[in-house]
N, C-alpha and C positions, 0 to 999 in steps of 0.2 A: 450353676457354678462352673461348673467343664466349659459350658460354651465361651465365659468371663475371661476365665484363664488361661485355656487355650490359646484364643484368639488375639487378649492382649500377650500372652507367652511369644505368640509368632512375630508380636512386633517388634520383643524383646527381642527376639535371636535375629532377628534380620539385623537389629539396629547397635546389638552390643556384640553378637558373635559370628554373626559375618554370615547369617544364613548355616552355622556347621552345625548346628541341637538337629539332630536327625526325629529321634524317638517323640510321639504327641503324649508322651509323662512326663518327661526334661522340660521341655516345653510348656507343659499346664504347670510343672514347679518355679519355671520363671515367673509367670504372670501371678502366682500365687504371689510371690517373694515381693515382685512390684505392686501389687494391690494391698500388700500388709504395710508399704512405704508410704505409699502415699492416702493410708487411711489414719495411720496413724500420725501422720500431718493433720491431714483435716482434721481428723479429733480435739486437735487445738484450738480452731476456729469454731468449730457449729458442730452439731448432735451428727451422731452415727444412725441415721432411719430414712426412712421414704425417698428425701431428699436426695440423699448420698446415691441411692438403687437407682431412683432416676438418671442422673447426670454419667452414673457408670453403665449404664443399659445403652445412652445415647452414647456416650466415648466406645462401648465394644462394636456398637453398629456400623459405625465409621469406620472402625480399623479392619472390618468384617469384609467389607468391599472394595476396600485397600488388599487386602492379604488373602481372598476369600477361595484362588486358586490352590496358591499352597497351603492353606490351612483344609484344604480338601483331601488334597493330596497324603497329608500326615492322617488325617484319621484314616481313608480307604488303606492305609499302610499295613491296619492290624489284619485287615483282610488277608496279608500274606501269611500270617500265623498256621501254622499245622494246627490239627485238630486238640489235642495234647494241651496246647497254649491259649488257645481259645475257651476250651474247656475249663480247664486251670483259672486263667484270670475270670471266668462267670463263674465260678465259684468261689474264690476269694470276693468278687462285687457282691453278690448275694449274702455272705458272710458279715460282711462290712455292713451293709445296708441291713440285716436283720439286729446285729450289734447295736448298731446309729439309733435304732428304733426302740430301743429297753431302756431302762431306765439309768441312767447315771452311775457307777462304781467309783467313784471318786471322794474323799471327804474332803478335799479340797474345792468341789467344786460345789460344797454348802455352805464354806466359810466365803469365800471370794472369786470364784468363776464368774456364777451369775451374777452378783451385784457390781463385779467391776463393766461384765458385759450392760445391765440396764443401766450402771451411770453413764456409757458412752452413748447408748440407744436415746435415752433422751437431753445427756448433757455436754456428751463429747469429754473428754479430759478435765476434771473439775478441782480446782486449784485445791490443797494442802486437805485432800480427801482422805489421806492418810491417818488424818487427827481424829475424824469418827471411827475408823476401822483400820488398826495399825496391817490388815493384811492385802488390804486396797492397796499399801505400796507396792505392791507385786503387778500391779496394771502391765500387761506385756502388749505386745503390738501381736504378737496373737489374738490375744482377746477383743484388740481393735479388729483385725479382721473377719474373726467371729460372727463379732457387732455389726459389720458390714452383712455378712450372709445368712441370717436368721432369722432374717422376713419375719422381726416382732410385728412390723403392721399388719401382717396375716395372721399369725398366730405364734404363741408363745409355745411351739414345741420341737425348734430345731436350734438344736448345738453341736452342730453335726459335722464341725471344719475338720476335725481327726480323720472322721469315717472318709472322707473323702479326700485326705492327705493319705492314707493309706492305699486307697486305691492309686490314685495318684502312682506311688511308689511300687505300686504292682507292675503298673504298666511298665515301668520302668525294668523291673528283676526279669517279667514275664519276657521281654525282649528281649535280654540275654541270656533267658532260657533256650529259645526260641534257637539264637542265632548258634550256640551251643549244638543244638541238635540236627541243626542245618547242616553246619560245617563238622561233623561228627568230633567236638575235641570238647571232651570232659574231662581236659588238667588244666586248660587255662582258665582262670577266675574260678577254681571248685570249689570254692569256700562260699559261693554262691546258691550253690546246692542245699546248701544245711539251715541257711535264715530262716526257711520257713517253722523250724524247731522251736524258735522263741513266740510265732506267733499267737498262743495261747496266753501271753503275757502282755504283746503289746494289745491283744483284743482287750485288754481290762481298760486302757488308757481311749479305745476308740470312740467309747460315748460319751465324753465328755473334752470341754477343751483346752486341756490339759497342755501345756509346754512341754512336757516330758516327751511325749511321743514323734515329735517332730524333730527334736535333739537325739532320740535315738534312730529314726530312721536314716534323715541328712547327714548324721554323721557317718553313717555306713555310706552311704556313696561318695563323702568325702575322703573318705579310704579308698572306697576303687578307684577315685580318682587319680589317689596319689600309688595307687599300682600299676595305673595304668596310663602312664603320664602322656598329653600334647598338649597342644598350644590352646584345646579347648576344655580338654579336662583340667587344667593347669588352670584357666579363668573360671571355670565352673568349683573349682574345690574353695577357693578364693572368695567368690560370693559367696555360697555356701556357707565357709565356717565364721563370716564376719556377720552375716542373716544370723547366726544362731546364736552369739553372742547378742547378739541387737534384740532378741527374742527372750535369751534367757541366761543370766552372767555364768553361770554354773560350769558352762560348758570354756571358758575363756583359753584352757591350756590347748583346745584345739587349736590355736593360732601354732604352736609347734609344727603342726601340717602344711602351714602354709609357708612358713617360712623357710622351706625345704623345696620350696616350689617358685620361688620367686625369681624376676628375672629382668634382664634390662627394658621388655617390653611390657613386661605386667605389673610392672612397681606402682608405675604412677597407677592404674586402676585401685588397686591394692591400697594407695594411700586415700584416692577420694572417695573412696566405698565407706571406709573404714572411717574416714573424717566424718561424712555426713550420717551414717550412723551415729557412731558416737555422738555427734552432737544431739541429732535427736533423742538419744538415752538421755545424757545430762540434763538437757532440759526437760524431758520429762521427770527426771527424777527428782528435780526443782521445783518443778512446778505441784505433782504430789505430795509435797512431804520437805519440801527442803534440804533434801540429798538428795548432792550433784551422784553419789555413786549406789543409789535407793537398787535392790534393797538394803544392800549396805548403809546403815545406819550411825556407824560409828562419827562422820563428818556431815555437820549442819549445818548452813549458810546463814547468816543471822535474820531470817527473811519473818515476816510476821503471821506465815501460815507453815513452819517450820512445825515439827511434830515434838512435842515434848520430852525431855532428857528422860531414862529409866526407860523411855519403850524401845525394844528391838524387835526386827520380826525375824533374824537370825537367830535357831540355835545353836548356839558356840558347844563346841564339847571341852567339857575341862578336863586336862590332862588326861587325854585319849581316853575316857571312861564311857564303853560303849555299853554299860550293865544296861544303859536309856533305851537304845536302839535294841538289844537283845530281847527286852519285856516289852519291846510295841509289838510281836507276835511270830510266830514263825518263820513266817514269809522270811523276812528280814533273816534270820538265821541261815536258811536255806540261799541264801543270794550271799550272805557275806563269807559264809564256808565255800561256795563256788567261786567266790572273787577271790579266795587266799588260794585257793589250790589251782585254781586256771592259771591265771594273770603271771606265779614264776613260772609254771613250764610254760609255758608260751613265751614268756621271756629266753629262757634258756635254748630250746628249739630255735629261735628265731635274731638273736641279737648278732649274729652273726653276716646276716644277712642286709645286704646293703638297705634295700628297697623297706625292709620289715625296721629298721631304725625310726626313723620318724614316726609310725604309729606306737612301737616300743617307747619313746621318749613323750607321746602324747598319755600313753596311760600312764606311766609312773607321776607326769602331773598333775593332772586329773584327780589319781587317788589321795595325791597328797594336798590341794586344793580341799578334796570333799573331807580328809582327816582333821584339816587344820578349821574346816569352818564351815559344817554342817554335821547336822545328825540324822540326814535321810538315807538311807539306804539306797533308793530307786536313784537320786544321785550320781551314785558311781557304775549303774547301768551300761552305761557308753564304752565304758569299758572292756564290760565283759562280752559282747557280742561278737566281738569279729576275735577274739581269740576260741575262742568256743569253736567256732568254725571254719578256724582255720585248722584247730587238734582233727577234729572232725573228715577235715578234708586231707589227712596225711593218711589216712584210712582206707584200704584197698576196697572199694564199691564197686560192683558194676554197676552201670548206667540204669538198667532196671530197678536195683536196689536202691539207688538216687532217688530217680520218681516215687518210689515206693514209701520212698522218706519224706518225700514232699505231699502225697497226700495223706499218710497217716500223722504227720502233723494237723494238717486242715482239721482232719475227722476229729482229731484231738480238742482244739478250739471249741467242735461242737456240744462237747461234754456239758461244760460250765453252762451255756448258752443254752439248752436246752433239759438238763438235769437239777434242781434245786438242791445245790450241793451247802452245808453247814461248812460256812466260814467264821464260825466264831474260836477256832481253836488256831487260825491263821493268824488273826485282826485284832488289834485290840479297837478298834475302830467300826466293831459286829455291830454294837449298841447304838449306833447313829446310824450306819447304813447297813440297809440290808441287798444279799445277792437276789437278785431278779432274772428271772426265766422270761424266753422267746412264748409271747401267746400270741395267737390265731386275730385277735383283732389289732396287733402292734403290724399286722399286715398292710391295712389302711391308715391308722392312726396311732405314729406315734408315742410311747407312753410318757414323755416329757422329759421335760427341762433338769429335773430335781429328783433324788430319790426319795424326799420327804414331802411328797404332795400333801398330806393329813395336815400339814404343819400351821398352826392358827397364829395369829399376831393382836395380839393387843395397841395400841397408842397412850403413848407416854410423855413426858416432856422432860427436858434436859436443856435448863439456858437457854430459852428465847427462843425452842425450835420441835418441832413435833418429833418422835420418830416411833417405829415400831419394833417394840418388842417379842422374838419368839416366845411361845407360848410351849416350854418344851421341859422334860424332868434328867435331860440327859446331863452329864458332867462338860458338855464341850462349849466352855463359853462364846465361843468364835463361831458358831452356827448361825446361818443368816437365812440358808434355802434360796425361796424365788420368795423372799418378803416386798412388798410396798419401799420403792425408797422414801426416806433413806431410815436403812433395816441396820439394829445394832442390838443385842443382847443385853439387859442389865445387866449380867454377872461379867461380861467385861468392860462395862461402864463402871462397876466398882472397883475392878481388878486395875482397870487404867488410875482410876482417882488414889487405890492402897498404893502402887507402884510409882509415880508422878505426882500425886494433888493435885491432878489437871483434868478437865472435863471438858469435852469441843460442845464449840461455838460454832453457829455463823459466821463468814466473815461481814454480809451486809440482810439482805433483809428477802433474799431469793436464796435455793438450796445451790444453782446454779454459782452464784457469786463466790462458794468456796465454803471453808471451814478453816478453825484457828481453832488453838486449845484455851483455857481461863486457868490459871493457877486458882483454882476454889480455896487451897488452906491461907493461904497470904490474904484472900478478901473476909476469912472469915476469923 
C-alpha cells in the first residue's frame, strides 16, 4: 500500500501542487485521497478484486519511472530524523501493525463494514442494496478503498486501511516533531505535543475500517492547516475537508474551515473538487437506496429500487433526550462530560483570538449538527481533540516532560492491547463483541476480518432469492459478521416487514442486478 500511495502521491503533488508536499506522509495521503476517487468510480462499472490490483500495480509502475528520483529522494528524507524520531515512528509502526493484526473492536463493522466491503469485492456498487440491509446505505468510498487493498483473492484477513492511515499520519506528526527539535522551538504548534494523549482511543478504531478515524485524524491537520496558513496548506485543508465530507456527511460544518481560507486563486479548485465529489455522493446515494442525500433518508427519488417509507438509518434524538446515549455505557458519559467542560473554556480562552475563530465556529457547528441529528457520541469526537490540546499546551512543560508525555501515552495504548481488560461495564455492546488481546501467533497471521469468527449461517429464502441467516441468540438484529452474501438476519427481515410491510426483492434474476423492496401486506 506505501509503495501505491506514495508513488501515485508524487504524481499528485507535482501535478496539483506544484511539486511543494515536501513530507513522504502528505504525500502517501494524497495518493490515498486519489485512489479512494477513483475506486469509488470504478465501483460503478465492475467488481473491486484481482482486476482492479492489476491495472493499479501496472498505473504505479509507470508513474514509478516517471517520478522514481524524487520519489527516492522523499523516502531517504526520514533518514534525516534524529534518533528520538526514528525511534518514536517504529514504535507507533509496530503498534499499529500489532493493533491491525487482532481482532476487530468495532460493532459496526459486524452490521456493515464487511458486507459492504464483499459487495464491492465481488459486485462493485450494487443498485438499491439498501432495500436488503437498511445499513448498506452507509457504503462510503472508504470502504471502496478498503475493497481495493485487502487482497480478498489472497486471503480474507486484511481490513487494515486504518492501521495504515494512521501511520500514514505519524509520519506526518513525527516530522514536526522532528523539525521542533531541530530548530529548538517548542511554542510554535505545541499543541502538537499532546495528540499522542488520545491515541489509546483512536487505537480502538485502527482495526477495523471505520470512517471515524480518518475524520478525526484529517481533521487535525485541517486545523494546522488553517494555523498555519500558505498557498499550500491553504489548497491542502481544502481537499482535505471536501475528501471528508465525500467519505462521511457528519463531518459537513468543517467547510466553516474552509471558507476562511478561500481566495481568488483557490476558489475555482474549491468549486471543482467540491462539484465532482458531490456528484459522486449523489449518485451514489441514488444508486443505493434512492437518496440523493443517503444516509439521509428523509428525501427519495421516486426510483423503483428506492428503499421503503418507515426505514431510516438515522437516529434522530427527540427533543434532546440523551437518557439513549447515556445507557449505551460509560464510555459515552465519560466523552460527553469532556465535551461540556472542554469545548466552553476553550471557547473562552480562545474566541478572542483571530486565527482560533474559525476552528471555534467549526465546533459550535459541528456540536449542533450532531445535537440536531445523531445519537452517537464518537460523532462529536472532532471536536474535542484539538481543544484538549491546545488547554494542554497553555501548560508550562519542559521539553523533556513533552516527550515524556508522548511516550507514556504510547505505553498506555499497550495496556488494552495486551491486558484482557472487562469492558462490559463500559459497552452495552460487551454481548456481541468482545475485547481481544495481542497473541504470539497474530505475529505471522493475522486474527481476521470479524470479531465473531464462531458465527454459523443457515440459508433461507425471502421472495425469489436465497440468503443467509446468522445463526446467533444475541439481541442485535443488524449483525451480518463475514456471512456468505447476500447475509441478512430474520429479526430484521421482520422488523423491516412490522415497520414498512415490505420485504426486498431482486430487482432481475442475478444478486448483481440489484434489489427492490415488495409491499407483502397490499399483495396479501
Amino acid at each position: 500500500m506505501f509503495l501505491v500511495f506514495s508513488i501515485q502521491g508524487e504524481w499528485i503533488n507535482r501535478w496539483l501542487f506544484k511539486d511543494k508536499l515536501i513530507s513522504i506522509g502528505g504525500i502517501s495521503l494524497a495518493g490515498m485521497i486519489f485512489q479512494a476517487i477513483v475506486v469509488t468510480i470504478v465501483a460503478f462499472f465492475y467488481r473491486i478484486n484481482v482486476e482492479y490490483f492489476i491495472c493499479n500495480a501496472l498505473l504505479t509502475v509507470i508513474l514509478f519511472f516517471l517520478h522514481r528520483r524524487t520519489w527516492l529522494n522523499r523516502v531517504k528524507s526520514i533518514s534525516n530524523w534524529d534518533w528520538f524520531c526514528r525511534i518514536l515512528f517504529l514504535v507507533i509502526f509496530c503498534l499499529a501493525l500489532a493493533r491491525s493484526s487482532m481482532l476487530p473492536f468495532f460493532v459496526d463493522n459486524e452490521s456493515y463494514y464487511i458486507q459492504t466491503i464483499k459487495w464491492l469485492n465481488e459486485y462493485g456498487w450494487v443498485k438499491g442494496l439498501a432495500n436488503l440491509h437498511i445499513f448498506l446505505i452507509h457504503g462510503s468510498p472508504w470502504h471502496a478503498l478498503q475493497a481495493a487493498y485487502n487482497f480478498n483473492f489472497i486471503a480474507d484477513l486484511f481490513n487494515d486501511i486504518n492501521g495504515f492511515l494512521f501511520c500514514v499520519v505519524s509520519l506526518l506528526w513525527v516530522d514536526k516533531i522532528f523539525q521542533a527539535r531541530k530548530n529548538i522551538d517548542y511554542q510554535t504548534n505545541r499543541w502538537l505535543f499532546f495528540l499522542p494523549i488520545f491515541s489509546v482511543l483512536w487505537f480502538q478504531f485502527v482495526d477495523s475500517p471505520s470512517m471515524d478515524l480518518p475524520l478525526y485524524l484529517i481533521s487535525l491537520i485541517v486545523i494546522y492547516c488553517v494555523l498555519n496558513r500558505s498557498k499550500v496548506t491553504d489548497l491542502a485543508a481544502i481537499l482535505l475537508a471536501v475528501f471528508l465530507i465525500f467519505i462521511k456527511a457528519s463531518i459537513a460544518p468543517i467547510l466553516i474551515l474552509v471558507l476562511f481560507m478561500l481566495n481568488k486563486k483557490n476558489w475555482k479548485i474549491f468549486l471543482i473538487f467540491s462539484f465532482l465529489l458531490g456528484a459522486i455522493y449523489v449518485f451514489k446515494g441514488i444508486w443505493l437506496s434512492g437518496c440523493p442525500l443517503a444516509p439521509f433518508a428523509d428525501f427519495r427519488l421516486p426510483v423503483d429500487w428506492a428503499i421503503p417509507e418507515g426505514l431510516n438509518p438515522m437516529n434522530r434524538v427527540d427533543n434532546f433526550n440523551y437518557r439513549n446515549i447515556i445507557s449505551e455505557g460509560r464510555v459515552n458519559v465519560i466523552l460527553l462530560f469532556a465535551i461540556v467542560i472542554v469545548v466552553p473554556v476553550y471557547g473562552i480562552l480562545s474566541y478572542r483570538k483571530k486565527e482560533q475563530r474559525p476552528i471555534l465556529f467549526f465546533i459550535i457547528a459541528e456540536l449542533l449538527l450532531v445535537f440536531l441529528t445523531f445519537t452517537q457520541v464518537r460523532f462529536m469526537l472532532p471536536v474535542l481533540f484539538f481543544p484538549v490540546t491546545y488547554l494542554f499546551s497553555k501548560i508550562k512543560f519542559t521539553p523533556r516532560m513533552l516527550f515524556g508525555i508522548i511516550y507514556a501515552s504510547l505505553l498506555i495504548v499497550m495496556i488494552p492491547m495486551f491486558i484482557n481488560l472487562d469492558i462490559g461495564r463500559l459497552s452495552k455492546n460487551s454481548q456481541i463483541i468482545k475485547a481481544d488481546v495481542f497473541r504470539k501467533q497474530n505475529v505471522l497471521v493475522p486474527a481476521g476480518i470479524t470479531n465473531c469468527p464462531d458465527l454459523t449461517f443457515e440459508v433461507l429464502e425471502c421472495i425469489h432469492f436465497e440468503f443467509h441467516n446468522p445463526v446467533d441468540s444475541s439481541y442485535f438484529m443488524y449483525l451480518t459478521g463475514d456471512g456468505p452474501l447476500p447475509c441478512v438476519r430474520v429479526k430484521y427481515l421482520q422488523f423491516m416487514y412490522r415497520e414498512t410491510g415490505c420485504l426486498p426483492t431482486l430487482i432481475g434474476e442475478e444478486l448483481g442486478e440489484g434489489f427492490k423492496h415488495v409491499n407483502v401486506q397490499k399483495q396479501n
